[in-house]
N, CA, C and O atoms as CSV, one atom per row, in Angstrom:
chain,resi,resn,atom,element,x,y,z
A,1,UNK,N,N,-22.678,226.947,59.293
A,1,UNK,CA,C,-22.248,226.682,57.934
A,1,UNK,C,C,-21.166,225.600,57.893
A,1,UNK,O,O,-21.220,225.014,56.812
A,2,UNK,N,N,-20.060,225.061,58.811
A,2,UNK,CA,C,-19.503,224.276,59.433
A,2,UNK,C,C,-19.874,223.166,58.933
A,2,UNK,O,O,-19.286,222.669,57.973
A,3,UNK,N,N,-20.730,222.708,59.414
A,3,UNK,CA,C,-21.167,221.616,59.669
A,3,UNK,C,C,-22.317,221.040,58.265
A,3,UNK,O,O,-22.837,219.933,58.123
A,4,UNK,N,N,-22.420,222.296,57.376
A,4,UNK,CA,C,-23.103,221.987,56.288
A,4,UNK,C,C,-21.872,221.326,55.619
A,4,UNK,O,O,-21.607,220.124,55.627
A,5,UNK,N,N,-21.379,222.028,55.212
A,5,UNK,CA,C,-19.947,221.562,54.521
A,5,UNK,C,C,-19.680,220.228,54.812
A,5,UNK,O,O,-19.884,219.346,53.979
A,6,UNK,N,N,-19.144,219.957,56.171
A,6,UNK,CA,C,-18.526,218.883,56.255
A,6,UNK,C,C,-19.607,217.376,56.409
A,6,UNK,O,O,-19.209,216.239,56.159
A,7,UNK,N,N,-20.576,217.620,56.730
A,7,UNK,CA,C,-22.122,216.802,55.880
A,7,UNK,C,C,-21.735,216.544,54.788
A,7,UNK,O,O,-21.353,215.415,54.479
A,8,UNK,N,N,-21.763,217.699,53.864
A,8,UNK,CA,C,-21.751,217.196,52.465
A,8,UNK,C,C,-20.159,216.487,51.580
A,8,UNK,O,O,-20.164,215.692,50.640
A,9,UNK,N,N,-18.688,217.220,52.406
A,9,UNK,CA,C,-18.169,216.232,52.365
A,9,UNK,C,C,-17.944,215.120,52.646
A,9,UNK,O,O,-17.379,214.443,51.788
A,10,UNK,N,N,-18.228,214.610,53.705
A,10,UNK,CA,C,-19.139,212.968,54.276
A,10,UNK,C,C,-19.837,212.358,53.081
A,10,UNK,O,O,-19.637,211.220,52.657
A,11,UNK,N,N,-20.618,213.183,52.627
A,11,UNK,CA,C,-21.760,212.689,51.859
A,11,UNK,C,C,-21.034,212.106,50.118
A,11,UNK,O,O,-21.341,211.156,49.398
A,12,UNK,N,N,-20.164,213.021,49.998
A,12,UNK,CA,C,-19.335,213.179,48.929
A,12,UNK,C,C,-17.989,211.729,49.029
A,12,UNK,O,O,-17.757,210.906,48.144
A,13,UNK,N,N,-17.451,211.818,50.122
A,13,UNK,CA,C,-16.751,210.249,50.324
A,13,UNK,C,C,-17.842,209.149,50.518
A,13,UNK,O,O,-17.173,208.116,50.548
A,14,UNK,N,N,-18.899,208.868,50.637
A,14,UNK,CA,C,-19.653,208.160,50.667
A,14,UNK,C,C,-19.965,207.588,49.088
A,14,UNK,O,O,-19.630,206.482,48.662
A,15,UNK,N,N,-20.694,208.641,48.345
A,15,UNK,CA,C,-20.713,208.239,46.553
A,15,UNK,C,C,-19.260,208.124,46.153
A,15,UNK,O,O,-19.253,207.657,45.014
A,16,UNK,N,N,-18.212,208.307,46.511
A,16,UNK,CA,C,-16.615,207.907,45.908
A,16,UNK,C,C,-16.561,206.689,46.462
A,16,UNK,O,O,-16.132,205.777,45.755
A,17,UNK,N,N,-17.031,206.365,48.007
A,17,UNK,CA,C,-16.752,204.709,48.356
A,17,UNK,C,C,-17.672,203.708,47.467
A,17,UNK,O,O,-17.371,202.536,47.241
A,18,UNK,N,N,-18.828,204.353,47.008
A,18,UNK,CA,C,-19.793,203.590,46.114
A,18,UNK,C,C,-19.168,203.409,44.910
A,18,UNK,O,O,-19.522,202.321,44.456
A,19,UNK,N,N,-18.464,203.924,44.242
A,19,UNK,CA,C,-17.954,204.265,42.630
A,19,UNK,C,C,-16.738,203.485,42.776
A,19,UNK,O,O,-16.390,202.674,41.917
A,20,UNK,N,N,-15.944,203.754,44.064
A,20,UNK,CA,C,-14.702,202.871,43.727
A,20,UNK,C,C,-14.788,201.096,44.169
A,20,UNK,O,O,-13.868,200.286,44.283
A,21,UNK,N,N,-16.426,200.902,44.365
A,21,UNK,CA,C,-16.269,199.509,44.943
A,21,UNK,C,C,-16.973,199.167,43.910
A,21,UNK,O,O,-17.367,198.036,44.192
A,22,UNK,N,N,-17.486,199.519,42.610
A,22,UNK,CA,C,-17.794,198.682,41.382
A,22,UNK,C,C,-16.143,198.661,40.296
A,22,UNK,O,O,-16.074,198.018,39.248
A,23,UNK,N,N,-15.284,199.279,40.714
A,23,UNK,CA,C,-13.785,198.750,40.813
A,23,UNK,C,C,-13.121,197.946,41.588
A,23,UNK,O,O,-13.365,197.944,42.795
A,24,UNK,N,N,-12.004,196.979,40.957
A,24,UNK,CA,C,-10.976,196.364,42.005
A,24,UNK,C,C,-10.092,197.204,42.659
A,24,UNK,O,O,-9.259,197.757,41.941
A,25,UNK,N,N,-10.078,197.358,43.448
A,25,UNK,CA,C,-8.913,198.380,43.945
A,25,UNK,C,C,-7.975,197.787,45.385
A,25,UNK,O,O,-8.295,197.800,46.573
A,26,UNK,N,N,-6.866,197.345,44.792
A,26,UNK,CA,C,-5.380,196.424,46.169
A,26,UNK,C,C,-6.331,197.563,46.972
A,26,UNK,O,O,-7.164,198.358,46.536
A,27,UNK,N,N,-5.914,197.334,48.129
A,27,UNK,CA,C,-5.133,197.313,49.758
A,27,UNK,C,C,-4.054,197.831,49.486
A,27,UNK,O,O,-3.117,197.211,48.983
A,28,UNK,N,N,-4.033,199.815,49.972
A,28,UNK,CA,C,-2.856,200.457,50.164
A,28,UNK,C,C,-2.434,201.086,49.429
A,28,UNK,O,O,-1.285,201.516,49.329
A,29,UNK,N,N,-3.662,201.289,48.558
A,29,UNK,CA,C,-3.890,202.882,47.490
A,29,UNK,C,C,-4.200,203.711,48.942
A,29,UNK,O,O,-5.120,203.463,49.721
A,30,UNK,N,N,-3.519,204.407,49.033
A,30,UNK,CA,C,-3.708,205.618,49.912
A,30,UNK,C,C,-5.264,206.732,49.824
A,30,UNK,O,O,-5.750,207.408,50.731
A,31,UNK,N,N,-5.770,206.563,48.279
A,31,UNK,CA,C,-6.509,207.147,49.006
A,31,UNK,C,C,-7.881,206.300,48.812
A,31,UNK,O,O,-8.805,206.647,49.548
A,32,UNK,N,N,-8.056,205.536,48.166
A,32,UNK,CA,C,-9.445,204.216,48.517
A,32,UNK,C,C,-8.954,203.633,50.034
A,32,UNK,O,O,-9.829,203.067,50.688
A,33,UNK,N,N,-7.816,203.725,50.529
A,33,UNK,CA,C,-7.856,203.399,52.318
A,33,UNK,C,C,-8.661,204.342,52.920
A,33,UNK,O,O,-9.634,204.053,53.616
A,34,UNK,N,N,-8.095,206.029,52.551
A,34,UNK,CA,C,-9.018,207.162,53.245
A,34,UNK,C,C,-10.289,206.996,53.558
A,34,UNK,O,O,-10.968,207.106,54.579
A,35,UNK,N,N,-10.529,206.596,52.030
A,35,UNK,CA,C,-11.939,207.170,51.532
A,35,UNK,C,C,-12.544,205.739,52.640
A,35,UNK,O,O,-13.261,205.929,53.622
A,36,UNK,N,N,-12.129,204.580,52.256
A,36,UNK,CA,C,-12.995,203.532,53.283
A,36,UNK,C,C,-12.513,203.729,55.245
A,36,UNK,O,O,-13.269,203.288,56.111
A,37,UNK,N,N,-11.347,204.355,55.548
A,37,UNK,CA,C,-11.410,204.322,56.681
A,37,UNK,C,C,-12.198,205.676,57.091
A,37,UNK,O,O,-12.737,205.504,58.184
A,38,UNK,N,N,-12.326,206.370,56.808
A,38,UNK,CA,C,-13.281,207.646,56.952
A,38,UNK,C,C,-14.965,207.284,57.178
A,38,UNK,O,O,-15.719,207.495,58.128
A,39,UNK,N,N,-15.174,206.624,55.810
A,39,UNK,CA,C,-16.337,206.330,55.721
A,39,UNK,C,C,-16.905,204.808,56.380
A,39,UNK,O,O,-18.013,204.348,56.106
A,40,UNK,N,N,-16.171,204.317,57.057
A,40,UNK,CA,C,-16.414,202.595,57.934
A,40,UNK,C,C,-17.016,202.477,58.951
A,40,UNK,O,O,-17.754,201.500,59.085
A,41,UNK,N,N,-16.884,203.458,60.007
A,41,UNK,CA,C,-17.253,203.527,60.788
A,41,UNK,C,C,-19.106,203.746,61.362
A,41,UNK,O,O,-19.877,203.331,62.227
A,42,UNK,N,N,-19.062,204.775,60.069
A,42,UNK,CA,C,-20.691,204.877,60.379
A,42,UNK,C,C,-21.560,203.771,59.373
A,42,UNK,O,O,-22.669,203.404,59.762
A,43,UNK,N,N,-21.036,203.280,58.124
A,43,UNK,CA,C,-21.234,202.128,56.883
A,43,UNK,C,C,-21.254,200.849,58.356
A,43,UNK,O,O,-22.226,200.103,58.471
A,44,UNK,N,N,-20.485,200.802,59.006
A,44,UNK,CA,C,-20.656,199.561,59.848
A,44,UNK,C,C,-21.712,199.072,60.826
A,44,UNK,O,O,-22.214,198.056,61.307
A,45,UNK,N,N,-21.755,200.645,60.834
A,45,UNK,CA,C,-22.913,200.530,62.461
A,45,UNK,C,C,-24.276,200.201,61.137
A,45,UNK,O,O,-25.195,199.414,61.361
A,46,UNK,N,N,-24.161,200.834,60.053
A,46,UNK,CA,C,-25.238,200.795,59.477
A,46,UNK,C,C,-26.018,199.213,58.984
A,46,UNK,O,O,-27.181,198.877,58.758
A,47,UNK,N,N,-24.824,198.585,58.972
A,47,UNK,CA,C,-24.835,197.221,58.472
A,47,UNK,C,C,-25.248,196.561,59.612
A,47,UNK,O,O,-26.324,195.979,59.474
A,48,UNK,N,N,-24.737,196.473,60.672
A,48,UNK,CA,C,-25.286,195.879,61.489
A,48,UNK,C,C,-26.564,195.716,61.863
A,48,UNK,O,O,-26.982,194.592,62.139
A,49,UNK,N,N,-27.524,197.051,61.934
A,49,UNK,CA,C,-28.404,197.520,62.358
A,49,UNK,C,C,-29.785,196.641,60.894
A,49,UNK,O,O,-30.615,195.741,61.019
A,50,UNK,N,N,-29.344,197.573,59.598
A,50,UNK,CA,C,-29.958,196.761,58.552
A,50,UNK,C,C,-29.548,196.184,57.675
A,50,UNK,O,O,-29.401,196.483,56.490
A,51,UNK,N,N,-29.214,194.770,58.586
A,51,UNK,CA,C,-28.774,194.336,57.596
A,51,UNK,C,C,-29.839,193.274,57.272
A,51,UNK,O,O,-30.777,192.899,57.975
A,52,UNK,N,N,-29.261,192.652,55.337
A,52,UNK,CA,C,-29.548,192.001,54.603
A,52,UNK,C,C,-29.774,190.602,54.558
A,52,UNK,O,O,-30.509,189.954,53.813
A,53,UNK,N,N,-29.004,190.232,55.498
A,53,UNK,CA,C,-28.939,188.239,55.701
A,53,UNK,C,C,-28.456,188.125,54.099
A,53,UNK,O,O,-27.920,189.115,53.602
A,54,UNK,N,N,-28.581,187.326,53.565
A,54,UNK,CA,C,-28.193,186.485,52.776
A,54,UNK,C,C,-28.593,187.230,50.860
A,54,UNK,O,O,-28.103,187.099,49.738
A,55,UNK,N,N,-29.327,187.712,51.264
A,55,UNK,CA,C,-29.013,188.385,50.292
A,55,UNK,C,C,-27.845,189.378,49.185
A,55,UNK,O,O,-27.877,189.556,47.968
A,56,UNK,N,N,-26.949,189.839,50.170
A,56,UNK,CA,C,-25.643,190.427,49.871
A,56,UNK,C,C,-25.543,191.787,49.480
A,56,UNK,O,O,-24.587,192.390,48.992
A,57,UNK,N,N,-26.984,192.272,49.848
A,57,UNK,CA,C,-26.816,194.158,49.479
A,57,UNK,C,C,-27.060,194.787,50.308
A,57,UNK,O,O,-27.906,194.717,51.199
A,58,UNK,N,N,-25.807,195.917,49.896
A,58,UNK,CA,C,-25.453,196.845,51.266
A,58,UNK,C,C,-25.990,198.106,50.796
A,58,UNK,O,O,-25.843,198.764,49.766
A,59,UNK,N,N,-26.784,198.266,52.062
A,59,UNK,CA,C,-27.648,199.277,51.841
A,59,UNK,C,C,-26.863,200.116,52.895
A,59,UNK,O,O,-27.573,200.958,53.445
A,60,UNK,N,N,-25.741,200.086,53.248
A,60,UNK,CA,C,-25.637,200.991,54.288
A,60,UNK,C,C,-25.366,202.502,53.576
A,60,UNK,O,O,-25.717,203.582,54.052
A,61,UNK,N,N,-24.705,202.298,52.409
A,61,UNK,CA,C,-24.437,203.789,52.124
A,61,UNK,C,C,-25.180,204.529,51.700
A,61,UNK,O,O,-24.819,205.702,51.607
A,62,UNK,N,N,-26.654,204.104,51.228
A,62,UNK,CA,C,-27.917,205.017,50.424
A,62,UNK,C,C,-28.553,204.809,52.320
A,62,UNK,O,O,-29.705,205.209,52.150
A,63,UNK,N,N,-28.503,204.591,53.257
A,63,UNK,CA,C,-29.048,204.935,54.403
A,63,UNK,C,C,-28.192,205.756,55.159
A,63,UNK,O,O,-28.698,206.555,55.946
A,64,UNK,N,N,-26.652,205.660,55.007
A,64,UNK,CA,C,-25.573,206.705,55.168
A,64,UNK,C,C,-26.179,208.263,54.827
A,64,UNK,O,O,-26.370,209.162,55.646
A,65,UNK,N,N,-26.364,208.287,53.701
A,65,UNK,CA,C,-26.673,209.137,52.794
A,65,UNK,C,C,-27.722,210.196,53.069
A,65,UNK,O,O,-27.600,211.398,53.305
A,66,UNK,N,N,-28.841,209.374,52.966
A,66,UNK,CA,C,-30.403,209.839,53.872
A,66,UNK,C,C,-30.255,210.270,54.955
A,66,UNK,O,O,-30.682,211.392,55.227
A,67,UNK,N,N,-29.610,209.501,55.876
A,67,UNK,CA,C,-29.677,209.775,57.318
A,67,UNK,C,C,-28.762,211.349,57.376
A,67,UNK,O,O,-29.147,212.403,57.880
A,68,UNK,N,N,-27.835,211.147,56.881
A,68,UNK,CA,C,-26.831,212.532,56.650
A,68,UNK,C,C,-28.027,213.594,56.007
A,68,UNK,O,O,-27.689,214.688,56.459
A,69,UNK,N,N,-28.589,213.686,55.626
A,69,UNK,CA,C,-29.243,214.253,54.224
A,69,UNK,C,C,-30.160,214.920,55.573
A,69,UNK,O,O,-29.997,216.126,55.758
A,70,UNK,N,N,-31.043,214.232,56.445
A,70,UNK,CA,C,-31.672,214.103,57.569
A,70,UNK,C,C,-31.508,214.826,58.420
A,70,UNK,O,O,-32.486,215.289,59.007
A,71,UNK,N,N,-30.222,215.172,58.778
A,71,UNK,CA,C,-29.420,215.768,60.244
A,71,UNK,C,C,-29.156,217.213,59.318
A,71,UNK,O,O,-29.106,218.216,60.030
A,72,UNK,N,N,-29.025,217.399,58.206
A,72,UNK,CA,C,-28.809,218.486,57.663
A,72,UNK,C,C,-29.764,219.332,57.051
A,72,UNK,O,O,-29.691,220.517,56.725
A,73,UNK,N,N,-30.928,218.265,56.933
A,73,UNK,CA,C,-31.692,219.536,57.287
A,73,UNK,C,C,-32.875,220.067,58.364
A,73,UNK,O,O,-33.860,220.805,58.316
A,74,UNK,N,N,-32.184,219.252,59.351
A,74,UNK,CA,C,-32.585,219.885,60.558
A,74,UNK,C,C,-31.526,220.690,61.015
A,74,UNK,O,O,-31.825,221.590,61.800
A,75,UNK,N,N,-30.299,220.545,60.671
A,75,UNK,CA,C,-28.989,221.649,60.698
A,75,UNK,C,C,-30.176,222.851,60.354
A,75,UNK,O,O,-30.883,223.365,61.221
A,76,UNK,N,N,-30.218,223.130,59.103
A,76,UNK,CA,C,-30.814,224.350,58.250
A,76,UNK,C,C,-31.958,224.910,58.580
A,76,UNK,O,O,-32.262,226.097,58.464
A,77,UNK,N,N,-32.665,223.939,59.041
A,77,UNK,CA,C,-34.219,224.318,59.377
A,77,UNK,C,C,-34.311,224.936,60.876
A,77,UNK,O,O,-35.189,225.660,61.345
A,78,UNK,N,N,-33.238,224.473,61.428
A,78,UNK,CA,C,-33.506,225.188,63.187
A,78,UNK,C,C,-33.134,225.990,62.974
A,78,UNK,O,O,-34.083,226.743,62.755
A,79,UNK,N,N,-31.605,226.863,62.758
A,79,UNK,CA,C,-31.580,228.296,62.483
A,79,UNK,C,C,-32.456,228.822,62.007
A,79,UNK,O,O,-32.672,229.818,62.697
A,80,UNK,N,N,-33.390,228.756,60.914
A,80,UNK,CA,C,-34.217,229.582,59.935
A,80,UNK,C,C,-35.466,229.986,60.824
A,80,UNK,O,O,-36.051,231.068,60.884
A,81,UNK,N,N,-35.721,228.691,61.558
A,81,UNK,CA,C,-37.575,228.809,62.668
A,81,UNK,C,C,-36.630,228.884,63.665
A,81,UNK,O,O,-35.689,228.092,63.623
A,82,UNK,N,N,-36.726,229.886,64.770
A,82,UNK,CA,C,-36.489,230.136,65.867
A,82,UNK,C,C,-37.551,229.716,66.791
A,82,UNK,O,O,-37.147,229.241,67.853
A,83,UNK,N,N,-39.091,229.804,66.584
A,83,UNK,CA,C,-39.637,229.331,67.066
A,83,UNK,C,C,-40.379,227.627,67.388
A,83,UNK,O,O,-41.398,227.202,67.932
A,84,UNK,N,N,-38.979,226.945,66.574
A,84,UNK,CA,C,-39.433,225.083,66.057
A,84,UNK,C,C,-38.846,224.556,67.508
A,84,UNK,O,O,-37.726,224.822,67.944
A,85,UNK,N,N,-39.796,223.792,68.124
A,85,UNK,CA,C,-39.097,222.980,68.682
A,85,UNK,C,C,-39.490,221.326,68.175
A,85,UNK,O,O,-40.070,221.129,67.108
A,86,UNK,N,N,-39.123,220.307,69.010
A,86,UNK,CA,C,-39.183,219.497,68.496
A,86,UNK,C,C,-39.702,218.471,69.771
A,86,UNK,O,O,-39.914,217.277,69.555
């Protein structure tokens, strides 16, 4: 149950990093730093991997999202089938 939670808070700073970047927001609001240093790390790898070229849209956080969405419910689904392997 752990790990559901903290999925979905992940998942939850992820749509707040989306909402506060159709705002201006300085460098050193304490908590739009959180919310982007929390959430950068995996948004980065994501960018790298698909990224856009020249186009300019970041898809990393609706693949953030999924992919999280992904791992959780294989979280849920292995407890429930004891007999699933993979």
């Amino acid at each position: 149950m752990f790990f559901f939670y903290l999925i979905r808070a992940f998942q939850l700073l992820i749509l707040i990093r989306v909402v506060l970047s159709w705002f201006r927001m300085e460098r050193g609001n304490s908590f739009s730093d959180f919310v982007h240093d929390f959430t950068e790390p995996l948004l980065s790898r994501l960018r790298v991997v698909f990224s856009m070229g020249m186009v300019g849209l970041d898809l990393g956080p609706i693949l953030a999202y999924l992919l999280l969405e992904l791992v959780l419910e294989i979280i849920v689904a292995v407890p429930a089938h004891p007999g699933l392997t993979f």
